[in-house]
Structure formats: C-alpha cells, structure tokens
N, C-alpha and C positions, 0 to 999 in steps of 0.2 A: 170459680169460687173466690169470695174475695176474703183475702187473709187467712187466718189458720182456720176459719168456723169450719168445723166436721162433724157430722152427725154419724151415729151409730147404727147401722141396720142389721135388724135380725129378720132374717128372712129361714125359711123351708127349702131348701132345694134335693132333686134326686140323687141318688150317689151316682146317676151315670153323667149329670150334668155338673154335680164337683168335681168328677173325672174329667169332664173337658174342661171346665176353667183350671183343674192345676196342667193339664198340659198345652192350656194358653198361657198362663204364667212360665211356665216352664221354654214354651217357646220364647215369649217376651224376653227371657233373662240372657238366650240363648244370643237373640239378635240386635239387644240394644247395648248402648255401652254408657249406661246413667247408674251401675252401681245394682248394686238387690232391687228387684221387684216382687210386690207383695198383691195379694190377691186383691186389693181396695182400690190400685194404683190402674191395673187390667180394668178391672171394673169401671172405673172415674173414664178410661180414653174409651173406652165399648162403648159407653153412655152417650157421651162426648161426640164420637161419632156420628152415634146415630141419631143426635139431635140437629145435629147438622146434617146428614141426609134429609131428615122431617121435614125441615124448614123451607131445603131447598126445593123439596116435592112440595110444597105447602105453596110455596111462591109460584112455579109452577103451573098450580092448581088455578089459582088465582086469576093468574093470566090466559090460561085457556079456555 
C-alpha cells in the first residue's frame, strides 16, 4: 500500500468466524514483538499472503 491511503471495509461476517479472527489476532499479539496488533493489521498480512500464494500458482499455471 503506498503511503498512509486506507480504506474502510464494512463487511458481514459470522460470529464463529470473528471468533477465529480475534484469536488470530490474539495469537498475532502473542508471537510478534512490533507492539498492539489490531484486527485490520491480521487482516492486510492474511491478504498479503495469500496474494502471493495466487501469483505464485498463477505463474505456475502458466508455465505448465
């Protein structure tokens, strides 16, 4: 993301799956050492992640 630009998402989710994102956050806080982690911060590396998984199946793909 370049610079401060952040947008706001409102999304729907179920209460069994805000139950797993806080105790992915909760894990996050558990094993990192960068200070408070906030549910948006989870959110941006899971994203982050898995766009980079994509990419890499993508290329991959491409090549096979």
């Amino acid at each position: 993301m370049a610079g401060n630009d952040r947008l706001q998402l409102n999304v729907r989710i179920s209460k069994e799956t805000s139950d797993k994102l806080d105790e992915i956050v909760e894990y996050y806080q558990e094993n990192t050492k960068i200070g408070r982690i906030y549910k948006g911060d989870v959110l941006t590396d899971i994203i982050e992640k898995s766009y980079e998984v994509m990419q890499k199946q993508k290329k991959a793909k491409v090549r096979g």
